[in-house]
C-alpha positions in Angstrom: 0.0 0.0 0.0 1.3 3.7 -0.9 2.2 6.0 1.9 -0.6 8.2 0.4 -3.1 5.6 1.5 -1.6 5.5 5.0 -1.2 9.3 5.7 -5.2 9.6 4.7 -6.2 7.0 7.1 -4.2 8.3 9.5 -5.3 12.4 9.1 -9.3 10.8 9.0 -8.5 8.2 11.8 -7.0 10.9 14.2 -9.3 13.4 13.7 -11.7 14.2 16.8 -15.5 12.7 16.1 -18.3 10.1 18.1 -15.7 7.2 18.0 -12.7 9.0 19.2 -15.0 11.1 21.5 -16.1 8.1 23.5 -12.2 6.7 23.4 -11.2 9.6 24.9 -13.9 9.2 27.5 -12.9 5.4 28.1 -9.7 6.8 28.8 -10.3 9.6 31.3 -12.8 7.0 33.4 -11.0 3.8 33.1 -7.0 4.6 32.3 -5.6 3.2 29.9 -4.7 -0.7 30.7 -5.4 -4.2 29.1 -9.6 -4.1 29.9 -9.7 -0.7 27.6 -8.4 -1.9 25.1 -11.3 -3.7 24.2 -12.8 -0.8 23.5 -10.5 -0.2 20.7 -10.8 -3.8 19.3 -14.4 -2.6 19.4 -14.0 0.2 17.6 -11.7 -2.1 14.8 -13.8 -4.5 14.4 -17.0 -2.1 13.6 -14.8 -0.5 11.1 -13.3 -3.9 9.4 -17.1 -5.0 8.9 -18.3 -2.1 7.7 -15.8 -1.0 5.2 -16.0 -4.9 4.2 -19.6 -4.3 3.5 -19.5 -0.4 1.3 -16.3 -2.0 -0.7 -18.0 -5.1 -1.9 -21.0 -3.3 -2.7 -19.3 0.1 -4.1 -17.1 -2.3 -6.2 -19.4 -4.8 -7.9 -22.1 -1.7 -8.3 -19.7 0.7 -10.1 -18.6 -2.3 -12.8 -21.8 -2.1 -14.3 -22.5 1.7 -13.4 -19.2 3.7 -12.8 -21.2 6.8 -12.3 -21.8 5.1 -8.5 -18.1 5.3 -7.2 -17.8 9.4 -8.5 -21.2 9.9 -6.4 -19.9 7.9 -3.5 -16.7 10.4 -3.4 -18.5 13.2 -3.7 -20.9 12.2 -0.4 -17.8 11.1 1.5 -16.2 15.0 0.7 -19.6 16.3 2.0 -19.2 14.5 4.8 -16.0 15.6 5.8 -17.5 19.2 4.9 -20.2 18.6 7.7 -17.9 17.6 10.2 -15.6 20.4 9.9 -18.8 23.2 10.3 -20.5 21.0 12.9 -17.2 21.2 14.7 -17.0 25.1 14.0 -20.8 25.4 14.9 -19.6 23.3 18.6 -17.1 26.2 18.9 -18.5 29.0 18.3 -21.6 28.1 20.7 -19.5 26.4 23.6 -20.7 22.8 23.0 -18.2 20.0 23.7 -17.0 17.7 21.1 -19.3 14.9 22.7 -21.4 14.6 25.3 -23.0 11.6 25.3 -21.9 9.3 28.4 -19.0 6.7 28.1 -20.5 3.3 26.2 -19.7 -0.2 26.9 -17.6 -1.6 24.4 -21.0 -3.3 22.5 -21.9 0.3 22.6 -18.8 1.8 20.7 -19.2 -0.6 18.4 -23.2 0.2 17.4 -21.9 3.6 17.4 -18.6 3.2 14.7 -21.2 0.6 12.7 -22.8 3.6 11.6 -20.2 6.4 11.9 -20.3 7.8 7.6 -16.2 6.9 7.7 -16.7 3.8 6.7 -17.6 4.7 3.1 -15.2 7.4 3.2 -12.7 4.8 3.5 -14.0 1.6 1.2 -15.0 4.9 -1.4 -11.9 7.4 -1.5 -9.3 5.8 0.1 -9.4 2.3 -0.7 -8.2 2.1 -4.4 -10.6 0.6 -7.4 -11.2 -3.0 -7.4 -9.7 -3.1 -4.1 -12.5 -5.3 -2.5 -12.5 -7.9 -5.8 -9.3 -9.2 -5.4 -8.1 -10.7 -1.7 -4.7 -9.7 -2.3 -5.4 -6.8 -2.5 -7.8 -6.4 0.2 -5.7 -8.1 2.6 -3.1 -5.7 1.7 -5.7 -2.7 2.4 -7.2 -4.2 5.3 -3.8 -4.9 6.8 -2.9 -0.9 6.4 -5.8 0.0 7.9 -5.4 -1.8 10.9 -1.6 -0.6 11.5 -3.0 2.7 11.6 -6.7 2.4 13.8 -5.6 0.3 16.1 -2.5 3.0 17.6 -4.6 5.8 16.6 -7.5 4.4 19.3 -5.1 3.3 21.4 -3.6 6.8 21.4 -7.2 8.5 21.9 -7.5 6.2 25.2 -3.7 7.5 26.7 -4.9 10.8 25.4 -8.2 11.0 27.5 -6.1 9.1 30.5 -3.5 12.0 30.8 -4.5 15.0 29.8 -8.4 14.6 30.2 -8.8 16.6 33.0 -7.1 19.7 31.5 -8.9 19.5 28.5 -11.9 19.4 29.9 -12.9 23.2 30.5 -15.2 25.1 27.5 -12.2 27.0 26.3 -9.7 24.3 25.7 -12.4 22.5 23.5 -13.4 25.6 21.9 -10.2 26.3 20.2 -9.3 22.6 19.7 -12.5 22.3 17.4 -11.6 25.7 15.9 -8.5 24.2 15.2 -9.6 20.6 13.7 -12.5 22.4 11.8 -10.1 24.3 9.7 -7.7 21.0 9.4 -10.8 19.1 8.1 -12.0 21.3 5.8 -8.8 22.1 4.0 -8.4 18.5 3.7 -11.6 18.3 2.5 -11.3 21.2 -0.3 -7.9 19.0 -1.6 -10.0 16.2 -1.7 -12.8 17.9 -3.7 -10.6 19.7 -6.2 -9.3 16.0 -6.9 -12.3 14.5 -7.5 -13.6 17.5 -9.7 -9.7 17.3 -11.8 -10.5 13.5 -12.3 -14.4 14.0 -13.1 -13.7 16.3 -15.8 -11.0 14.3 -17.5 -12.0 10.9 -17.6 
């Protein structure tokens, strides 16, 4: 897999959202130790099937009807769009990141089932054909799991040291300011991309 592939998993991975929210919970209530890391296998295993599920379908669809995989992209950007101005919208009005009540690991799982990433990842990340061929989605796969299972781990040590100190409305504010503007610059690059390819092919 190209280092491309792994920088974007890791810069959509890392990025704060439900998922890493409730990590970063699991980490400032339980510490981080063997028991809490279940909530990261959680959190991998949600993501494993569901990807599984968009790449298969995105793959086989867009044989027959290529149109499919260009409309998939272009939800995927949108939704990166959303998340950087709901972030920005958080900020600007006080709100924390999350504030929904740490989950058992069953319920991190429900919640990364149907977190939009998912078809982000088996849409724009994972390259064409990638879910036809098991060498190649090994390969994928394997990537992807070098990257989300450090990154949740990290979230976890993350809310374990420093949650306290990140807790107050000020520290939150400027960190969403600050991810917001991350996101959606990522997201324009991403956009102009699929436009430059749209209007070539």
């Amino acid at each position: 897999m190209s280092g491309s592939i792994f920088l974007t998993l890791l810069a959509v991975l890392a990025v704060p959202g439900p998922t890493n929210s409730l990590l970063f919970q699991t980490g400032m209530n339980r510490g981080f130790n063997a028991k809490s890391l279940l909530w990261v296998g959680a959190e991998w295993l949600a993501y494993m099937i569901q990807i599984t599920a968009w790449g298969l379908t995105l793959d086989r669809v867009a044989r027959d009807y290529p149109w499919v995989a260009t409309l998939s992209k272009a939800f995927a950007v949108c939704f990166l769009f959303y998340i950087a101005m709901k972030l920005w919208s958080m900020a600007r009005s006080g709100q924390h990141a999350d504030d929904a009540p740490g989950l058992s690991p069953t319920g991190l799982f429900v919640a990364t089932l149907t977190n939009p990433k998912g078809l982000f990842f088996a849409s724009f990340v994972a390259p064409a054909g990638t879910f036809l061929s098991s060498a190649d989605y090994l390969a994928f796969m394997s990537t992807f799991t070098a990257v989300v299972l450090p990154v949740g781990s990290a979230w976890v040590i993350f809310g374990a040291c420093f949650g306290s100190r990140l807790s107050s409305p000020r520290s939150s504010q400027l960190l969403n300011k600050g991810v917001s503007m991350v996101i959606g610059l990522f997201a324009t690059g991403l956009l102009y991309n699929l436009a430059s390819h749209s209007f070539t092919v």
